[in-house]
C-alpha positions as protocol buffer text, in pm:
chain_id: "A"
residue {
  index: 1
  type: UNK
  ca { x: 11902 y: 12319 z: 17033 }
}
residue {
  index: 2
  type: UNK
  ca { x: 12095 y: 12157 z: 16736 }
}
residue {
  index: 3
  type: UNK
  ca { x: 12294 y: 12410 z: 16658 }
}
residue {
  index: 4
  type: UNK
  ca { x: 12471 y: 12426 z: 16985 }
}
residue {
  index: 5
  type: UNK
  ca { x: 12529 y: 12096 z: 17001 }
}
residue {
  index: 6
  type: UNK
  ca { x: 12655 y: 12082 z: 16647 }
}
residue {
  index: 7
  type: UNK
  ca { x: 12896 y: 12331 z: 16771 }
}
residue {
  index: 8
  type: UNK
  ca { x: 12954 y: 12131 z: 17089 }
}
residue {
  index: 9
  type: UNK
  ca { x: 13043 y: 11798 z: 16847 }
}
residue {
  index: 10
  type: UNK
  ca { x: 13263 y: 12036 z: 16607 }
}
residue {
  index: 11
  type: UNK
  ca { x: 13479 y: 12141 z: 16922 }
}
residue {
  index: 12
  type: UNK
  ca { x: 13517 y: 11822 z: 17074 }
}
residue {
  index: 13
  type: UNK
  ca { x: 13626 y: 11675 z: 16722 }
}
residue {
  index: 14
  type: UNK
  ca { x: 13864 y: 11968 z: 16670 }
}
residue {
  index: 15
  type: UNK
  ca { x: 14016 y: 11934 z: 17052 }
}
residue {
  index: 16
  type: UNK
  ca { x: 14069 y: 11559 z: 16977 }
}
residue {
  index: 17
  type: UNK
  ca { x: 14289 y: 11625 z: 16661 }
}
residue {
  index: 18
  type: UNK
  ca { x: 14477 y: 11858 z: 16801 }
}
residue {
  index: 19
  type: UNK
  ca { x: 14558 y: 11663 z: 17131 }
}
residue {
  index: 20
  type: UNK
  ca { x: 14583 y: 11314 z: 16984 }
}
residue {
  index: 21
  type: UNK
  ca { x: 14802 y: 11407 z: 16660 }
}
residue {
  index: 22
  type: UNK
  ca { x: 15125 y: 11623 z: 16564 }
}
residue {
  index: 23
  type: UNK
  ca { x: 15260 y: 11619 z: 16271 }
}
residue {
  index: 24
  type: UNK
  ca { x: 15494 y: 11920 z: 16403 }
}
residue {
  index: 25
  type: UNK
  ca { x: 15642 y: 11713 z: 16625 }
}
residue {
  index: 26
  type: UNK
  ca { x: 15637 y: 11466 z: 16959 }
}
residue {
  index: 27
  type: UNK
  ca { x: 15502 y: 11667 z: 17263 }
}
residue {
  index: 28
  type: UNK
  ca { x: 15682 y: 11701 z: 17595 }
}
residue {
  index: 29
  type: UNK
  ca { x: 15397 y: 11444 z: 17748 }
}
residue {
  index: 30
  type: UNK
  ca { x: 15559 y: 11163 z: 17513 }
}
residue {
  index: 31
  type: UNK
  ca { x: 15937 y: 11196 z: 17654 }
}
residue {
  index: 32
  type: UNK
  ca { x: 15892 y: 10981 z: 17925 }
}
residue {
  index: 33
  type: UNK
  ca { x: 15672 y: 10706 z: 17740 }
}
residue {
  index: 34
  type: UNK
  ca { x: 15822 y: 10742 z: 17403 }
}
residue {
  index: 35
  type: UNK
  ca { x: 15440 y: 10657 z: 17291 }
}
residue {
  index: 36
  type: UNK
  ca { x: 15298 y: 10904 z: 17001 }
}
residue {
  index: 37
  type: UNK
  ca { x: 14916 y: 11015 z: 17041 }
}
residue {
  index: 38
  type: UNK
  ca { x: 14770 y: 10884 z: 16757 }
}
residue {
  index: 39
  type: UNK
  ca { x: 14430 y: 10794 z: 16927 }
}
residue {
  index: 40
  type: UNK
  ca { x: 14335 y: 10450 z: 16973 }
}
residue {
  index: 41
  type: UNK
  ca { x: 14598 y: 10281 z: 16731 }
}
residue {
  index: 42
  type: UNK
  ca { x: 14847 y: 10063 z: 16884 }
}
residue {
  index: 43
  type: UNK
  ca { x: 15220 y: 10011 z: 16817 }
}
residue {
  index: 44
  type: UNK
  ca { x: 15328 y: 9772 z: 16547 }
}
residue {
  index: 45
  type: UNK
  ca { x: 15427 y: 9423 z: 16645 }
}
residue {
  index: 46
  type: UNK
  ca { x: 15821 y: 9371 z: 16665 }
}
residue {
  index: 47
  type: UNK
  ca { x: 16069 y: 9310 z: 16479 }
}
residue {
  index: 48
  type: UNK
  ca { x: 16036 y: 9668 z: 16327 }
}
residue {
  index: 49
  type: UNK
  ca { x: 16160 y: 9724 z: 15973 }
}
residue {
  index: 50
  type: UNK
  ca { x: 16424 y: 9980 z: 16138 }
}
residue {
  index: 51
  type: UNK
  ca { x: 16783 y: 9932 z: 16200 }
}
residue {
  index: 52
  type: UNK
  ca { x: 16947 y: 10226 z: 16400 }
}
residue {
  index: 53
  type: UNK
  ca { x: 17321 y: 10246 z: 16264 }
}
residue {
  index: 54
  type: UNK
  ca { x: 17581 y: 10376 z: 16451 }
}
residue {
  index: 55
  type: UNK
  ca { x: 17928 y: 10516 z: 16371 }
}
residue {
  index: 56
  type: UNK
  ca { x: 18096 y: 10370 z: 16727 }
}
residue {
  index: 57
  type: UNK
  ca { x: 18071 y: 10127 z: 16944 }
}
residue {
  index: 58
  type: UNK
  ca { x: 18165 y: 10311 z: 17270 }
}
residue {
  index: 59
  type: UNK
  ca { x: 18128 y: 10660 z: 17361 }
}
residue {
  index: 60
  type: UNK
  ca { x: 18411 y: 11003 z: 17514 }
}
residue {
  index: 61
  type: UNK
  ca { x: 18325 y: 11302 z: 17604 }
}
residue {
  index: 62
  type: UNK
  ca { x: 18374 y: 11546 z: 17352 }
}
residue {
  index: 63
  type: UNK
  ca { x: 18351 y: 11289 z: 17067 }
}
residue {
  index: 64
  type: UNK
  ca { x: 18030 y: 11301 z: 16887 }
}
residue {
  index: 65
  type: UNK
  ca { x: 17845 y: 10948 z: 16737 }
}
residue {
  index: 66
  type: UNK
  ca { x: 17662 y: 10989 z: 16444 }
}
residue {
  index: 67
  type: UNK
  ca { x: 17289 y: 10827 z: 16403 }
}
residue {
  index: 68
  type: UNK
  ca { x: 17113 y: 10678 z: 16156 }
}
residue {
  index: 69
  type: UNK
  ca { x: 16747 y: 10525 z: 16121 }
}
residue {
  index: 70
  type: UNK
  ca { x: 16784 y: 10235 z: 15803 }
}
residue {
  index: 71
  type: UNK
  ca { x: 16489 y: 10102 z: 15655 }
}
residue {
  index: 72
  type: UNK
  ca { x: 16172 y: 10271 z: 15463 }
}
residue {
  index: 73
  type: UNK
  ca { x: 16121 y: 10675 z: 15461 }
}
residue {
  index: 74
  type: UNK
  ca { x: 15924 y: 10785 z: 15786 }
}
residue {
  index: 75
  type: UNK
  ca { x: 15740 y: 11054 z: 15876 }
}
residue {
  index: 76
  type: UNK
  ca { x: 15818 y: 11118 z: 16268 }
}
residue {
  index: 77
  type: UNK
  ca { x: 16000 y: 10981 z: 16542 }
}
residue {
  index: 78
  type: UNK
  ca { x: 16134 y: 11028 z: 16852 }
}
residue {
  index: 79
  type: UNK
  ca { x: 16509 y: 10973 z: 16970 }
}
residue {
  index: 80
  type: UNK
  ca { x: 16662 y: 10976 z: 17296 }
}
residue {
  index: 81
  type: UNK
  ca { x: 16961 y: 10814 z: 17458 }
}
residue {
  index: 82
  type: UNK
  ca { x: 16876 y: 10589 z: 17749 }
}
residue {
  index: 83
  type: UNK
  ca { x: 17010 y: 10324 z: 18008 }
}
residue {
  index: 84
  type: UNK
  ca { x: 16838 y: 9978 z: 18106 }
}
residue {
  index: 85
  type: UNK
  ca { x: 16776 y: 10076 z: 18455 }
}
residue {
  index: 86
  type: UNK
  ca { x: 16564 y: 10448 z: 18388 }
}
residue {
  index: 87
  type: UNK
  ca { x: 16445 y: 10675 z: 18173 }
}
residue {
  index: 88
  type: UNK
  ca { x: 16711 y: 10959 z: 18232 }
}
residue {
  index: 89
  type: UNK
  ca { x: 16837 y: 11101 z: 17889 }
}
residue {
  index: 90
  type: UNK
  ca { x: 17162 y: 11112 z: 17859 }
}
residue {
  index: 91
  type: UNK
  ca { x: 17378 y: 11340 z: 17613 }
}
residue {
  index: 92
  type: UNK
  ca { x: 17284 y: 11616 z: 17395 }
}
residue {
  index: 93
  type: UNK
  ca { x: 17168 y: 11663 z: 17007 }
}
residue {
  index: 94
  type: UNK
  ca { x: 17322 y: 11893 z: 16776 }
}
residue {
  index: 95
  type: UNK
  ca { x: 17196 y: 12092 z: 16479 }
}
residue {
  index: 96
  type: UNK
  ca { x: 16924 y: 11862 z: 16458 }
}
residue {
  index: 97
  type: UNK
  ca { x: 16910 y: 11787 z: 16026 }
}
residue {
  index: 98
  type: UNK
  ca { x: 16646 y: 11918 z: 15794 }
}
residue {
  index: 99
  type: UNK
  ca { x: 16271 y: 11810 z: 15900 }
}
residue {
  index: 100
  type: UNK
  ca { x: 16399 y: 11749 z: 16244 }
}
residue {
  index: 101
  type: UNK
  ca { x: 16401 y: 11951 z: 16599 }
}
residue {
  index: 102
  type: UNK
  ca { x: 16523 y: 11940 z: 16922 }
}
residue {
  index: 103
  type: UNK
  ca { x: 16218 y: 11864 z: 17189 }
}
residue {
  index: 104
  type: UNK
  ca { x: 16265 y: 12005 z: 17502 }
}
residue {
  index: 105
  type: UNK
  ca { x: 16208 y: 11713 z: 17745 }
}
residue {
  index: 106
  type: UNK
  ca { x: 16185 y: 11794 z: 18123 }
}
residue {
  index: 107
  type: UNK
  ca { x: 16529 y: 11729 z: 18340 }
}
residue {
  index: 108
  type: UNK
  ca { x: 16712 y: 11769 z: 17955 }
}
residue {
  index: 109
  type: UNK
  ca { x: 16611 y: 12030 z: 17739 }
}
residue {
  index: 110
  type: UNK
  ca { x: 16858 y: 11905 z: 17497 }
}
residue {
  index: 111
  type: UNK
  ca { x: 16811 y: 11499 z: 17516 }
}
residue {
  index: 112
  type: UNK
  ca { x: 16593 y: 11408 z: 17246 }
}
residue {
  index: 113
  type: UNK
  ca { x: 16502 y: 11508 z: 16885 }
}
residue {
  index: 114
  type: UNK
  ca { x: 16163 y: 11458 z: 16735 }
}
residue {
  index: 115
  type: UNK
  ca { x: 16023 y: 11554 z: 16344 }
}
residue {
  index: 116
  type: UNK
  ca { x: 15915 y: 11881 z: 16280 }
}
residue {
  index: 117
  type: UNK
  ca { x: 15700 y: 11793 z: 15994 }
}
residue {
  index: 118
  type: UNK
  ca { x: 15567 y: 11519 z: 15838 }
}
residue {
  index: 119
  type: UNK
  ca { x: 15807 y: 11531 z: 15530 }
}
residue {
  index: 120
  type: UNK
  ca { x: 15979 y: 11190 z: 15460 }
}
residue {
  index: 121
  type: UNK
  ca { x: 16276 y: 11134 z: 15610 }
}
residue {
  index: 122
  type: UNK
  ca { x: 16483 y: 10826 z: 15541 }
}
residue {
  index: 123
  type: UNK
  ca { x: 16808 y: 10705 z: 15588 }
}
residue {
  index: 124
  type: UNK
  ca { x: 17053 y: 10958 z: 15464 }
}
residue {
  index: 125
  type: UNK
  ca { x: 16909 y: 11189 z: 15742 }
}
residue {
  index: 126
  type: UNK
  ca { x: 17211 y: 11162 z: 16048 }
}
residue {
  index: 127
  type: UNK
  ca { x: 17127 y: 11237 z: 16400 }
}
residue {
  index: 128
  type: UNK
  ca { x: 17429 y: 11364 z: 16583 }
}
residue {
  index: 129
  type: UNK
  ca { x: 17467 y: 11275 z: 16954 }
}
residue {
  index: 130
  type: UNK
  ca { x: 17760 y: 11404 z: 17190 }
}
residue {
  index: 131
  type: UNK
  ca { x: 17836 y: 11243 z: 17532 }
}
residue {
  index: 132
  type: UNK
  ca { x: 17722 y: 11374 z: 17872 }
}
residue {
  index: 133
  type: UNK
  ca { x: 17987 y: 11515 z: 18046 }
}
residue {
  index: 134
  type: UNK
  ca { x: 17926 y: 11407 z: 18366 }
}
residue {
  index: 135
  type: UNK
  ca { x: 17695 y: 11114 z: 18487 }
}
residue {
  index: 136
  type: UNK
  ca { x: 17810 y: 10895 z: 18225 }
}
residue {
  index: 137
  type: UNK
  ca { x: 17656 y: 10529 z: 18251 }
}
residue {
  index: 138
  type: UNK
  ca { x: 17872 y: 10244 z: 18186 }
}
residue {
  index: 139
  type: UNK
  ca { x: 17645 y: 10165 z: 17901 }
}
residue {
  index: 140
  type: UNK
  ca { x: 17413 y: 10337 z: 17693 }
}
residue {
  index: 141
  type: UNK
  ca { x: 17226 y: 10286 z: 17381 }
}
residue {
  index: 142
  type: UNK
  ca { x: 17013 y: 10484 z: 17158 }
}
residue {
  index: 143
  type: UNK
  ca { x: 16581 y: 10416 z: 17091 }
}
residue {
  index: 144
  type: UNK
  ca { x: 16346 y: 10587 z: 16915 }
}
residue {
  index: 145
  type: UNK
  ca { x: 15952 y: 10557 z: 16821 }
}
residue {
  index: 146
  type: UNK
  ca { x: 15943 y: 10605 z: 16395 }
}
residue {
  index: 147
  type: UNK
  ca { x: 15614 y: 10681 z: 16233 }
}
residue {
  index: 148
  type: UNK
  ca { x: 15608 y: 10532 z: 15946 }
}
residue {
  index: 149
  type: UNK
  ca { x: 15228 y: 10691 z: 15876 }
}
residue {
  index: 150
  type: UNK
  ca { x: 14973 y: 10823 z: 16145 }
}
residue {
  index: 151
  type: UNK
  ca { x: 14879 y: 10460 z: 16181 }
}
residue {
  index: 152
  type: UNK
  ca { x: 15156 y: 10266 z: 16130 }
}
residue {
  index: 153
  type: UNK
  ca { x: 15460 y: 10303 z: 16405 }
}
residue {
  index: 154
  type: UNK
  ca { x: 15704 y: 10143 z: 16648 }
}
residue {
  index: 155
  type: UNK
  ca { x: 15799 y: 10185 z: 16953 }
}
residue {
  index: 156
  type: UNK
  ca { x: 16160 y: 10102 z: 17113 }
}
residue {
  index: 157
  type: UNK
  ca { x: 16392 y: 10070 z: 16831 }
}
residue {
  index: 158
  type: UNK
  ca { x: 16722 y: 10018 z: 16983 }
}
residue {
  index: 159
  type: UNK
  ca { x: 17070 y: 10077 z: 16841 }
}
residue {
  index: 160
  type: UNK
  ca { x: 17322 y: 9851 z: 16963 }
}
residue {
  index: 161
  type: UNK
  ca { x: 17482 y: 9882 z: 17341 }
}
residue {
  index: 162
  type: UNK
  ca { x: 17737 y: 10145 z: 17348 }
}
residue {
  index: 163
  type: UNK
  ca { x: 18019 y: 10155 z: 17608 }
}
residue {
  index: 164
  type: UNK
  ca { x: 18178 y: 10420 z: 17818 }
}
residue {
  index: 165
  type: UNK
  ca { x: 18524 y: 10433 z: 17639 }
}
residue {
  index: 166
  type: UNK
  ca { x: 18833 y: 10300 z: 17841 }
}
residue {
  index: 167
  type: UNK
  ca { x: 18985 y: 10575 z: 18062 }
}
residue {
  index: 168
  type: UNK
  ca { x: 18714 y: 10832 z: 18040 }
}
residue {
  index: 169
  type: UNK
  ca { x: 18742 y: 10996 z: 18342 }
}
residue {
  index: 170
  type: UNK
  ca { x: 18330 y: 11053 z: 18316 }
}
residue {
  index: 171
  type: UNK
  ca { x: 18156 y: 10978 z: 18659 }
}
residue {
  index: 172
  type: UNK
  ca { x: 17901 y: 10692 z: 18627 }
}
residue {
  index: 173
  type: UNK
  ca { x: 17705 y: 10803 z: 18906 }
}
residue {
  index: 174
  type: UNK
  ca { x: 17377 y: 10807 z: 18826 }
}
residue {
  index: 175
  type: UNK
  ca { x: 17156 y: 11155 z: 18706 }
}
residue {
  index: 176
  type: UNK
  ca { x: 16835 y: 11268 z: 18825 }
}
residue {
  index: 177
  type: UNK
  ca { x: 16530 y: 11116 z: 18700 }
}
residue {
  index: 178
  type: UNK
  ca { x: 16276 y: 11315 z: 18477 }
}
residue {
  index: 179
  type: UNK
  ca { x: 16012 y: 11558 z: 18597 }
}
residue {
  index: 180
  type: UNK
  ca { x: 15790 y: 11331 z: 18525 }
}
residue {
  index: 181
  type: UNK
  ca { x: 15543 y: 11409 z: 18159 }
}
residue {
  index: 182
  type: UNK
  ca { x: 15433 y: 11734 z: 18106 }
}
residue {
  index: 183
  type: UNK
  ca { x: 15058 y: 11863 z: 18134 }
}
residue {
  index: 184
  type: UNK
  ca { x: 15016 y: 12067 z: 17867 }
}
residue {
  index: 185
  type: UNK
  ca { x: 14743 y: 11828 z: 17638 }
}
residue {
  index: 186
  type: UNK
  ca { x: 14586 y: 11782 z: 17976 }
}
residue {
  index: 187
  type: UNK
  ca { x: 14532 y: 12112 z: 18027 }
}
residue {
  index: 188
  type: UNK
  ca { x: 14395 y: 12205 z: 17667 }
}
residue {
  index: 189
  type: UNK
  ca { x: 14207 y: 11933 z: 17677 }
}
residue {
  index: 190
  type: UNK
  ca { x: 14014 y: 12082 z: 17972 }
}
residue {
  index: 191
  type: UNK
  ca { x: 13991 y: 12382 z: 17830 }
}
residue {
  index: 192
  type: UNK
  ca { x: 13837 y: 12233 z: 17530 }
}
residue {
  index: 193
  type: UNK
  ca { x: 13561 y: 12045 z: 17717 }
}
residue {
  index: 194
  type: UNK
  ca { x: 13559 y: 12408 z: 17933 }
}
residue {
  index: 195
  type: UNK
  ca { x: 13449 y: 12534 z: 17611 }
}
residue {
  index: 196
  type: UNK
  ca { x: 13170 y: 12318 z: 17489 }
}
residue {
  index: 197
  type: UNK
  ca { x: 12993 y: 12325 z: 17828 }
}
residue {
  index: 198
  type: UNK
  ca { x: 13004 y: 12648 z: 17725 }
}
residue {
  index: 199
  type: UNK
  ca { x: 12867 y: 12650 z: 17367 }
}
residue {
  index: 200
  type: UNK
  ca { x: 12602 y: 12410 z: 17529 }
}
């Protein structure tokens, strides 16, 4: 009887690493809460050693904005463009730089970049952002979760407001909301406790 539940405790502990932590990047679960799955560690207190610098105060469409996270190296984050009132991501990422991807978040496939490693990045590494081109918000801003290590982060560093630019003929209506978070550390999750009742 010990052996299977050795193998029982070896599974659980594996299924918990691999659900709770990734260093390859944010999962699709964490674009609505911005909140990595590091367990049972909490987010630093604010203020945050982070600055997010920005190369405009307003935004066009067609005109990128480039983005910058000052302060010490960090190993992961999460960055999104965002209004007040919801959690709609507005915009798109480029090329995303070296050590960095683009994570597919539900209702914008293209709205938010995340690490895809747990190199250091620091603040030479630029984000670049360009507009939505239509359901553009009167004001914006950028916010992101950096990781400084897997048990040190932050949660909602903002960059300053940024305004629609005067006489962009951008609609402000309002997009649709997010899918909601995706199910997919759910659902291996279940098939990781799936598999120990089966080892039992």
């Amino acid at each position: 009887m010990i052996q299977p539940k050795l193998s029982a405790l070896l599974v659980l502990m594996t299924c918990n690493a691999i659900t709770f932590s990734y260093p390859t990047g944010a999962p699709t679960s964490a674009c609505e809460t911005m909140m990595p799955r590091h367990g049972s560690i909490v987010p630093q207190p604010n203020p945050s050693p982070y600055i997010m610098k920005i190369n405009s105060s307003s935004y066009q469409s067609g005109r990128s904005i480039q983005v910058q996270i000052m302060g010490p190296p960090y190993k992961g984050l999460l960055l999104q463009a965002r209004t007040q009132s919801n959690t709609v991501l507005y915009g798109t990422w480029l090329q995303p730089p070296q050590n960095t991807k683009i994570l597919a978040c539900p209702g914008n496939t293209l709205g938010a970049i995340t690490h895809s490693n747990a190199n250091l990045k620091d603040q030479s590494t630029t984000y670049i952002w360009m507009p939505p081109k239509s359901d553009c918000p009167n004001v914006l801003y950028f916010v992101a979760t950096v990781v400084e290590a897997f048990d040190v982060y932050w949660l909602g560093v903002r960059s300053a407001l940024i305004t629609k630019a005067p006489g962009e003929t951008c609609s402000s209506q309002i997009g649709l909301a997010s899918d909601g978070m995706a199910l997919q550390p759910v659902i291996y999750f279940i098939l990781c406790l799936q598999l120990v009742f089966f080892v039992v």
